[in-house]
C-alpha positions in Angstrom: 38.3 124.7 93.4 41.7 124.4 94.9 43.1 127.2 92.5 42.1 129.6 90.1 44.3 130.7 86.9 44.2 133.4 84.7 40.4 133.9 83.1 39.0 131.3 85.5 35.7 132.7 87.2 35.4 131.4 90.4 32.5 132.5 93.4 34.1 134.3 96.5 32.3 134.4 99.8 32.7 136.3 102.9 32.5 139.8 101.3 30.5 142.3 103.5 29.5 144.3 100.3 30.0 144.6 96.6 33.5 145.3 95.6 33.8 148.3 92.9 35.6 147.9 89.5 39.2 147.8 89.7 39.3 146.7 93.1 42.5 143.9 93.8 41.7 140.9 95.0 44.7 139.7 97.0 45.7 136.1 98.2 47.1 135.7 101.7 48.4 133.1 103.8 46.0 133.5 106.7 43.4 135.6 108.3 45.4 137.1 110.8 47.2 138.6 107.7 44.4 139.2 105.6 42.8 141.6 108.1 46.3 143.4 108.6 45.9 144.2 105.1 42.2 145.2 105.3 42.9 148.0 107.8 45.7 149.2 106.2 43.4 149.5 103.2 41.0 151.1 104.6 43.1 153.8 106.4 44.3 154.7 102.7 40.9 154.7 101.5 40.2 157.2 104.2 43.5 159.3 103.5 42.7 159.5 99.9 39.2 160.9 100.3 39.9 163.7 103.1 43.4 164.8 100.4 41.0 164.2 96.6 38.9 167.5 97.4 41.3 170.1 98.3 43.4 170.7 95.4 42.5 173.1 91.9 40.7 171.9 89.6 40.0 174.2 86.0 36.6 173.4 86.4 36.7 174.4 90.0 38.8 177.9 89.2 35.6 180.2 88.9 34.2 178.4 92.7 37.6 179.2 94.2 38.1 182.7 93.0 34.4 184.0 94.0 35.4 182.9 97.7 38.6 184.4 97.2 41.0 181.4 97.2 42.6 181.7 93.9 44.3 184.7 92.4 46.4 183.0 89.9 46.2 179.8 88.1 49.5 177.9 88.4 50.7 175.3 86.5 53.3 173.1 85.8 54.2 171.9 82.5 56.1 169.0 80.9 56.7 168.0 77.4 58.3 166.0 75.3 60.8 168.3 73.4 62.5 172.1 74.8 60.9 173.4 71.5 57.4 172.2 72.8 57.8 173.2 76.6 59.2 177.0 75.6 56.2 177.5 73.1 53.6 176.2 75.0 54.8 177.8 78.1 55.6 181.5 76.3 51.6 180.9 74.8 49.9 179.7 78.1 51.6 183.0 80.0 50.3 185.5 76.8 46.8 184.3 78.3 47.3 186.4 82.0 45.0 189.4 81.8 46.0 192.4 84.6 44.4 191.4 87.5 44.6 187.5 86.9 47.2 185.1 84.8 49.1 182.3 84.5 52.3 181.3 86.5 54.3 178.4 85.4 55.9 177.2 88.1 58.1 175.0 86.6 58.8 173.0 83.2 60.7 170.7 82.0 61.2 167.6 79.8 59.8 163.8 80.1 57.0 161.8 81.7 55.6 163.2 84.8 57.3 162.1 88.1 56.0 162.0 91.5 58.6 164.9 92.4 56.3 167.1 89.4 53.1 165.8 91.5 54.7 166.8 95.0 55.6 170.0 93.1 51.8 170.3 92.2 50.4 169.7 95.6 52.8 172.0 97.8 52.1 175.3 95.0 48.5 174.6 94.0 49.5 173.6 90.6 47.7 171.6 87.8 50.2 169.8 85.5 50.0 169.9 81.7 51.3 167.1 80.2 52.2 167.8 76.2 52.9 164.6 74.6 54.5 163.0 77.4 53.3 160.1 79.8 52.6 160.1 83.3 54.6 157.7 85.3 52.6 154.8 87.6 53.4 155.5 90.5 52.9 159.5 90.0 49.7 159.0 88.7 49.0 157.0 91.6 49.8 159.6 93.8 47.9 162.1 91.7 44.5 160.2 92.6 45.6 160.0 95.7 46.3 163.8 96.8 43.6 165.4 94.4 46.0 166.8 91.9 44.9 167.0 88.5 46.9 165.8 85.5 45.5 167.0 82.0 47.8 165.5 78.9 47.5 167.3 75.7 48.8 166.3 72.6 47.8 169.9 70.5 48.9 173.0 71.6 45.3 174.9 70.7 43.6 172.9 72.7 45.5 173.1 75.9 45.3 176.5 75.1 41.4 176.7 74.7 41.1 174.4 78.0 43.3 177.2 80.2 41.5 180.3 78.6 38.2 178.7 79.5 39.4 178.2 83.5 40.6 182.2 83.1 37.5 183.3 81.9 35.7 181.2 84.7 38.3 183.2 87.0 37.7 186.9 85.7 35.7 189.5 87.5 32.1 190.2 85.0 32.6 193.2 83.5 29.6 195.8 84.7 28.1 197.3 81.5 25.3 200.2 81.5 22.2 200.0 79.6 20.1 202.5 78.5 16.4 201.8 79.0 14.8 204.9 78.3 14.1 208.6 78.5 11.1 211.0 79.6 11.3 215.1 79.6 9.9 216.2 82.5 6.7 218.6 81.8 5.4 219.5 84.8 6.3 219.4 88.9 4.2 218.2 91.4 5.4 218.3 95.6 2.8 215.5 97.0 2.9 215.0 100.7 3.0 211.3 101.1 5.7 211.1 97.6 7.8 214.1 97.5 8.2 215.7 94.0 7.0 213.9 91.4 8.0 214.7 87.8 5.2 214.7 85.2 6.5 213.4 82.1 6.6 212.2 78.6 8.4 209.4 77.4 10.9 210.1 74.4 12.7 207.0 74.6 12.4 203.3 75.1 10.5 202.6 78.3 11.1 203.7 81.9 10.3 200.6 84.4 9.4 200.6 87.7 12.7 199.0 89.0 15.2 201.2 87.0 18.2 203.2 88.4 17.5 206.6 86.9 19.8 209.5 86.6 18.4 213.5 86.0 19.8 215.3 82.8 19.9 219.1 83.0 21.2 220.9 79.8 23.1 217.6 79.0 24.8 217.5 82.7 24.1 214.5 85.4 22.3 216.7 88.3 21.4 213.6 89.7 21.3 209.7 89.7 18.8 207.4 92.0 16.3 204.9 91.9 12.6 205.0 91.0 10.5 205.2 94.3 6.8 205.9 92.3 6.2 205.0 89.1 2.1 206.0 88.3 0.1 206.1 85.0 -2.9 208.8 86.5 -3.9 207.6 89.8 -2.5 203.3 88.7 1.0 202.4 89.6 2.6 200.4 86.8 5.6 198.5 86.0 6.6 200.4 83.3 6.0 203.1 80.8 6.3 203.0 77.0 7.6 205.9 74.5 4.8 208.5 73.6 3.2 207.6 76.8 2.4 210.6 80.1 3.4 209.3 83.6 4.2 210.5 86.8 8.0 209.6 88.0 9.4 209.8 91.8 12.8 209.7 92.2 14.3 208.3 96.1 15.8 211.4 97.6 15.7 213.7 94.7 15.2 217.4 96.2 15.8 219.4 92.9 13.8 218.7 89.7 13.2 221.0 87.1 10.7 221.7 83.8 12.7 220.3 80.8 15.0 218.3 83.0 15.1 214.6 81.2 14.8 211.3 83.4 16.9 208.6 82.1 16.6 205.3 82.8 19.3 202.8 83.3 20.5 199.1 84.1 23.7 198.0 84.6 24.4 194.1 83.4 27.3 191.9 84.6 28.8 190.3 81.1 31.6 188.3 81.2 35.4 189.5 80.1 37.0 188.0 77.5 40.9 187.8 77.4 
C-alpha cells in the first residue's frame, strides 16, 4: 500500500517489540530522521520514569509520613467559581488536626495550567480540580513529573478523599486495655524466680505476655511485665477468673498480701479527625 487513510489497517514491520496502547506512530521522510526521533523518545521515556515516582500521592501519604517525609499535606486548588474555591478551600483547611493539616498553597479560578502543575512539583502539592478542566499540555506535564491531578465535581467527596489521606497520615492513638486482675494471697522468694505472688484471679484473665502493673490500697506501686506465669508446678499462657496461680513480675522487689496484679495491653487504634 502506497498510503494509508483514516481507519485503514495496514501491517507495519521493523518493530523490535510490541508497541503499547496510545503509542504515536509518526511518518518521517527518512531514516536518518526517524532514528533522531527515536532517541529523543526514548530519552523522554527515561526522564518521565526517574520524575513519575517522586511526587505525593493521597494514597502514598500514610508511606511518606511513617518515614518521616511528610508533615503536612499540601494542595492546590482550582475551581470554577470564587464561591466554590473559598468554600471548598475554608472546608478542606477545617480537616487539619494539631499535629498534622492541610495547607493550601494556592487557589484560584479556571482550568489547570502548567504554571499550577510547576506550582505542584516545586511545594509537593496535589491539585484539586472542582469543576474545572485540566489543560493538555498541563496534564501532559502532570504524567510527566509524577504530580497528581484529582478533579471533583461534589464538594463531599473531595472532602471524604482528603480526610481519608489524613487519617492514613495520623499518628495511632495508644489505648490501654484491661485484661484482668488477681489479689495476691500469698508470697513466695524462689531462688531461680525471685518473688512470686500467689494469687487468685478476680477478673478477666492474666496472660503470660501481659504488661502488669501492682495496686496497693488503690495506688500504682509498680508496673512491669510478666516473667513467670505457673498453674502449680505447669507454666501456662494464661489464667482464667476463679482460678489460683503463681505470678512473677521482671524486677519487682516489693510485693505484698492483698496487693492486686493487674493486667494490661496497650492497642494502637487509629485517630479519627
Amino acid at each position: 500500500m502506497k498510503e494509508a487513510p483514516p481507519s485503514v489497517p495496514v501491517v507495519v514491520l521493523g518493530c523490535n517489540g510490541l508497541p503499547l496502547a496510545g503509542d504515536k506512530l509518526m511518518v518521517v521522510a527518512d531514516e536518518r530522521e526517524a532514528r533522531d526521533m527515536s532517541v529523543r523518545r526514548q530519552m523522554v521515556a527515561k526522564e518521565r520514569e526517574r520524575r513519575a515516582t517522586k511526587k505525593l500521592t493521597l494514597e502514598e501519604l500514610y508511606t511518606q509520613f511513617e518515614h518521616g517525609a511528610v508533615k503536612e499535606l499540601r494542595l492546590i486548588v482550582k475551581g470554577d467559581t470564587n464561591g466554590s474555591i473559598e468554600a471548598l478551600s475554608e472546608s478542606l483547611t477545617r480537616l487539619s488536626v494539631e499535629d498534622i493539616g492541610v495547607k493550601i498553597v494556592h487557589a484560584g479560578v479556571g482550568v489547570v495550567n502548567e504554571s499550577d502543575v510547576l506550582l505542584a512539583g516545586t511545594s509537593d502539592a496535589i491539585i484539586i480540580a472542582f469543576n474545572v478542566k485540566v489543560a493538555p499540555k498541563a496534564l501532559e506535564l502532570a504524567e510527566t513529573q509524577g504530580i497528581e491531578v484529582r478533579g471533583y465535581e461534589i464538594i463531599y467527596e473531595c472532602l471524604s478523599d482528603v480526610l481519608k489521606g489524613l487519617q492514613g497520615m495520623l499518628e495511632p492513638v495508644k489505648v490501654e486495655r484491661v485484661l484482668g486482675k488477681a489479689e495476691v494471697r500469698q508470697v513466695f522468694r524462689i531462688s531461680k524466680l525471685g518473688l512470686v505472688a500467689g494469687s487468685y484471679v478476680v477478673e478477666g484473665a492474666i496472660p503470660r505476655n501481659a504488661m502488669v502493673r501492682v495496686l496497693r490500697d488503690e495506688e500504682v506501686v509498680f508496673e512491669g511485665k510478666i516473667a513467670s506465669l505457673k498453674r502449680f508446678q505447669d507454666d501456662v499462657r494464661e489464667v482464667q477468673k476463679d482460678f489460683e496461680c503463681g505470678i512473677g513480675i521482671s524486677g519487682l522487689s516489693d510485693i505484698q498480701e492483698g496487693d492486686f496484679i493487674e493486667a494490661y495491653v496497650v492497642e494502637e487504634k487509629a485517630r479519627i479527625v
